[in-house]
C-alpha positions, 0 to 999 in steps of 0.5 A: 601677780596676786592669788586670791581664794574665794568661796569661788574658787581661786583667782588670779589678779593682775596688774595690781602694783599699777594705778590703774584697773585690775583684771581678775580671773578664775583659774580653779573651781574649788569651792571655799579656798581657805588657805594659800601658800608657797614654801621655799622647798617647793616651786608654785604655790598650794591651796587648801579648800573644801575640795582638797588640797591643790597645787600649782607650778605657775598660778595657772594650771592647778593639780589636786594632790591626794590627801586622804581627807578631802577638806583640806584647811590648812598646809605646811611645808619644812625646808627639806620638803616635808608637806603637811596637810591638816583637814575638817575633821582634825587630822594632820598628814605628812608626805616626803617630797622629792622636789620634783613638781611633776612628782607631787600627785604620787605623793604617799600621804600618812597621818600623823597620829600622835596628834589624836593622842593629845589630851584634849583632843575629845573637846574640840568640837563646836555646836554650830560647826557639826560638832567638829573641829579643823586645822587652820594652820600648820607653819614650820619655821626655817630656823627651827626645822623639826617643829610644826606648829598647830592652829585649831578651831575648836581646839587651841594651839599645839606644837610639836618638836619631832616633826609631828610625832608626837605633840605637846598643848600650848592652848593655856593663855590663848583661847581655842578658836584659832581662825588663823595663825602666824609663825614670825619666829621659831619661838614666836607665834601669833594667833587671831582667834574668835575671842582676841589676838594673842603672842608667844615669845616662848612657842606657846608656854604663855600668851599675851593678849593684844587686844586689850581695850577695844571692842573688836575681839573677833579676830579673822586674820593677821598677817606680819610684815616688816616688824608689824603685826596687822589683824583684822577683827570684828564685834562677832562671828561671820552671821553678824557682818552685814548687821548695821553695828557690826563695826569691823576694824584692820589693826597694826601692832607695833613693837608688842605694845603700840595698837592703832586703828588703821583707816581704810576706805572700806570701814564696814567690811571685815577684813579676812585675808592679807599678804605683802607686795613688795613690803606693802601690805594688800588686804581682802575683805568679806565682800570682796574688796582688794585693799592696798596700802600705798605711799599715799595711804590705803586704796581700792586694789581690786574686788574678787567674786564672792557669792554671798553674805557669809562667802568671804569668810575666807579670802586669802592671799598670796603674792606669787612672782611670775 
């Protein structure tokens, strides 16, 4: 079963590995749906949305956890059951789980404070986003427990080595639109950013751009599998996607240094959200469409509802084994 967010809300698609025709169904009105997720620590998955941060035992029933800002965009999780929230406004918020589902809507959340400490914290701000800034991601990696990493748009990269106390920038090289962000490895990141797709092997201390010598620099997602980095990009921002010379583009990155244009049969939709079935990689697009890339090459998977031109801005995915 695969798990798809909208600005519809959160939909469930089945039969999606077969030849035949998908069955789509809405299972949570919660307005934009930015990210979904699921960690080892915890059964179920979670979403982060416009109304709050959700989360789900079985894909189905979904029970809103009490963050204390109610535009969650980004969630987190450690091997030990710490779950973390980042929200528009930026702000950063941690809970100790127990590991008992039933458990998690008593969670006590506290912000983590440390991350208003950092020393560019008054610039992240945007004209055409109200002036504000907000936490795209937040990742911890298995091998490397103790550190959370920090995607923002406006505000760059940062990391922080004590569980979230305190934070250290690794913004230089990288530029500070962050729309999505991947931890591959405890020291290495990749950030899809509105002005290039960027790598660190060394937990942000350098960067190195991706992207060099193609047009599309406007990147909306990326997503690793299998020793690949793909990323979907576009000319420009979100207003432009539906103008005739948008020319949006799905890369695969081998190696750090092969990039290749992937053929898809939807060249003049953006694609905004990616995951892995079963080692083969399923896209979404601005308008909707569910992508798979089979033995055959890439098909029409699916479609999701979205409700207008800038809707599918977000359309994240997730693989959920039910």
């Amino acid at each position: 079963m695969l798990i798809a967010g909208s600005d519809a809300g959160i939909h469930q698609i089945a039969d999606i590995e077969g030849p035949g025709d998908t069955t789509v169904r809405n299972v949570l009105d919660a307005g934009s749906v930015v990210r979904v997720r699921k960690f080892e620590a915890f059964e179920g998955a979670f979403a982060a949305t416009e109304t709050g941060l959700y989360h789900s035992p079985d894909g189905t029933e979904w029970t809103k956890l009490a963050v204390p800002r109610e535009k969650v965009y980004a969630v987190g999780a450690s091997p030990d059951g710490r779950l973390y929230a980042g929200t528009r406004p930026a702000h950063v918020y941690v809970a100790q789980a127990s590991g008992e589902d039933d458990s998690l809507h008593e969670l006590e959340w506290q912000e983590l404070r440390g991350f208003q400490e950092l020393p560019s914290r008054d610039e992240w701000r945007l004209p055409r986003h109200e002036n504000l800034a907000q936490v795209r991601d937040l990742h911890v990696h298995p091998a490397a427990p103790d550190r959370v990493v920090a995607g923002v748009e406006v505000g760059g990269v940062h990391v922080s080595d004590d569980r979230g106390e305190t934070w250290t920038e690794r913004r230089e090289g990288v530029d500070d639109d962050v729309h999505e962000l991947r931890v591959v490895g405890p020291d290495e990141f990749v950030a899809a950013t509105g002005f290039g797709l960027f790598r660190t092997a060394d937990a942000g201390r350098s960067w190195t751009p991706l992207d060099q010598g193609h047009e599309q620099r406007y990147f909306r997602s990326v997503f690793p599998v299998d020793g690949e980095i793909y990323a979907g990009g576009a000319l420009a921002h979100t207003a432009t996607w539906e103008d005739d010379d948008a020319d949006p583009a799905l890369f695969v990155f081998r190696d750090g240094e092969t990039v290749e244009q992937v053929e898809h049969p939807r060249p003049d939709e953006t694609i905004t959200g990616m995951t892995a079935v079963d080692g083969a990689v399923v896209a979404a697009t601005h308008r909707g469409t569910v992508l798979m890339r089979r033995r055959d090459g890439w098909t029409v998977a699916g479609s999701l509802p979205v409700s207008g031109q800038l809707a599918g801005s977000y359309t994240p995915l997730l693989w959920f084994d039910d």
